[in-house]
N, C-alpha and C positions, 0 to 999 in steps of 0.2 A: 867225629864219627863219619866214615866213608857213608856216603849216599848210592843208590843205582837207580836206574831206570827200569821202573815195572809196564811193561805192554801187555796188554788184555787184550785180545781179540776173541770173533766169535759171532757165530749165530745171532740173530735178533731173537728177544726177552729171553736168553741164557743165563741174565742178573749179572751180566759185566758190571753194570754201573755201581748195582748195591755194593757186589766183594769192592771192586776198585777204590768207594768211598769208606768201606770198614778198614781197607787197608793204610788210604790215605790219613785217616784219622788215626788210626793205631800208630803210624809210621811218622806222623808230620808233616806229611809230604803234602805237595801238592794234587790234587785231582782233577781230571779235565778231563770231561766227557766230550770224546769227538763228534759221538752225534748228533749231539745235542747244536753242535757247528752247522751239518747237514741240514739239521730241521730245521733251524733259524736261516739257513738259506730258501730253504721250500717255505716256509711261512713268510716271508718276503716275497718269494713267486707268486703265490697265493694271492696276496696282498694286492701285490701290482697288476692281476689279473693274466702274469706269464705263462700260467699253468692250471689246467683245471681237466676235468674230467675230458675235455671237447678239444684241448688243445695245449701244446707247448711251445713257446715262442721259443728255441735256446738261443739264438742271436740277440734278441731281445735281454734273454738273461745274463748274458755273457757281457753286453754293455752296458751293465748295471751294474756290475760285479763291482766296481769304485765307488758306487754307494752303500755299501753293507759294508758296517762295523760291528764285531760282533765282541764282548768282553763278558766276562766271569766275575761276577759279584757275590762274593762270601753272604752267606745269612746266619746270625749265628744263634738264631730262634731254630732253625732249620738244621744248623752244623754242615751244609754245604753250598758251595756256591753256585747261582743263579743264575743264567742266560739273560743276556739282557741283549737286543739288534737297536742298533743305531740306539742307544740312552734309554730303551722302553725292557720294560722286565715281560719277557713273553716264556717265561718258561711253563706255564698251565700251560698255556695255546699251543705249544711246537708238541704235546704228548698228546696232542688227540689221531685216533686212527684215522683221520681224513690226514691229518699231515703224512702219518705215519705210508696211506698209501701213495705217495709222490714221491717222498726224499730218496729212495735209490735210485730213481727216474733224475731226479738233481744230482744228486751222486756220481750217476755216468758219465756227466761231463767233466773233461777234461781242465778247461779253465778253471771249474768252480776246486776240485781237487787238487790245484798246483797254486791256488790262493789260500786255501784253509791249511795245507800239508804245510807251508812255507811258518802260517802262524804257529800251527801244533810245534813246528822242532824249534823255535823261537821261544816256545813256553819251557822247552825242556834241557835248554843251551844249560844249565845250572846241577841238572839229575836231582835225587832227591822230589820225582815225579810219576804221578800211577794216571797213566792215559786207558781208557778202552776204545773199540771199535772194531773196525774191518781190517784194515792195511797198518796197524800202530808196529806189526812188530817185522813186518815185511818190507815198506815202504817206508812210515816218519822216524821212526827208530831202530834202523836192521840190526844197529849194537847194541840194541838191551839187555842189560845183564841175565833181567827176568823175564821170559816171554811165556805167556798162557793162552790156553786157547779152550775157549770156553762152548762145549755144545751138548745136549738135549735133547729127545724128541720132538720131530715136529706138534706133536696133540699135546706135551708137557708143556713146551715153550706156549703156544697156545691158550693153555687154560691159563697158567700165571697171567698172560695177557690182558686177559677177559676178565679175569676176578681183579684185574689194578683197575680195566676201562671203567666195570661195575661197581666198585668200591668208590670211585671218581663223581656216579654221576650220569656215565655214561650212556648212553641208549646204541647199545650194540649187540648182535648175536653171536655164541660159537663159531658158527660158520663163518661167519663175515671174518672173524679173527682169525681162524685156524687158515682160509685161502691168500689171508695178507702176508701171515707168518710164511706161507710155502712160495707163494709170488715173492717177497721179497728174498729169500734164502737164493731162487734163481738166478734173481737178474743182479742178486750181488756176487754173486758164484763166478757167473757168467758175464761180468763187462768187461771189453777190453781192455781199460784203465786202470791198474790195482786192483783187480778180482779178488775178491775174499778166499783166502788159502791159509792153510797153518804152516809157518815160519816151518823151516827145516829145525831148527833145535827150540823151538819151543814145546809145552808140556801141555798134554793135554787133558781136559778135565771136565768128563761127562758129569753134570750134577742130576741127570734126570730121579736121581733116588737119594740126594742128601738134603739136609736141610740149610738153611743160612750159616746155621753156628760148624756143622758138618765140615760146607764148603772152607767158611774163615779158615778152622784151626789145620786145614788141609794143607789150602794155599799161605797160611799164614808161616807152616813149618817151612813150605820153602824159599821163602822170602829170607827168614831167618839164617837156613842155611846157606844160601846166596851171598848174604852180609858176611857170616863167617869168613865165606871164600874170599870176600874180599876185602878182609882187611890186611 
């Protein structure tokens, strides 16, 4: 059975990651959350004190950048695989909104983007692969067969946010969520390095009024038809 490569891009909490793993699992396929790469570079910034409210060292982070290994370990309590940097499972800790406000600040740089983009197409030499993010269908895979492009209102994208940080645990307001969601929608819009854009032939797909199963059986039919095409 021919395999293709699915790119998800899109908006921050658009629910890339949810479809890409309903699809990966429906499909077989492999999934691999790119951002989930970014935050585990920002939670290492973090970490190593490169980054914080007061200051970014990027030189600093730049010559670091040979110590960050980052791999994807299956769970299969879970049904998806786990971020684990350098041998430690940090996948709680890279989805809190204090990460969440740095990683496009990590993002913008160049080097950290020409080390993770080199792993992502490395993961995807094979197809039979459902990546989401910013630049998946523009930048690490401009040939994917399926390319989406996932967005939402900013106050939708938002609440989803709030009610995951809340359901978590978390001690966060509306507002603090809804200004991170519009702050980071900018500056990833907006960097000179892979800017967040929708692919020329990519499809796009406002879920701000569908529900989970909605979006699936949507993008699911054209995943379907895509395969057709190619076999």
């Amino acid at each position: 059975m021919n395999k293709i490569t699915i790119a998800i891009d899109g908006f921050s909490s658009t629910g890339k990651s949810t479809v890409a793993k309903q699809l990966a699992k429906h499909l077989g396929y492999i999934y691999v959350d790119s951002g989930a790469m970014y935050r585990a570079v920002t939670w290492f910034a973090m970490q190593n004190n490169i980054i914080s409210k007061e200051h970014f060292y990027i030189d600093k982070l730049i010559s670091n950048l040979h110590n960050i290994t980052i791999s994807f370990i299956f769970n299969d309590s879970l049904g998806f695989a786990e971020v684990y940097l350098n041998g430690k499972n940090i996948e709680k800790q890279i989805r809190t909104l204090e990460v969440s406000s740095f990683v496009s600040q990590i993002a913008e740089i160049s080097e950290v983007r020409e080390l993770l983009v080199k792993q992502q197409q490395k993961l995807g030499e094979k197809k039979g692969i459902v990546m989401d993010g910013r630049d998946i269908g523009t930048v690490v895979f401009p040939k994917a067969e399926l390319k989406l492009f996932m967005t939402a209102s900013p106050e939708t994208r938002a609440t989803r946010r709030f009610n995951e940080l809340i359901s978590r645990g978390d001690k966060v307001n509306f507002e603090e969520v809804l200004h991170n969601v519009q702050e980071r929608d900018y500056i990833d819009s907006h960097r000179e390095d892979s800017p967040l854009i929708k692919a020329e032939d990519a499809i796009e797909i406002d879920n701000s009024t569908l529900t989970l199963d909605q979006q699936f059986q949507k993008i699911l039919q054209l995943v379907e038809s895509k395969l057709e095409n190619c076999k």
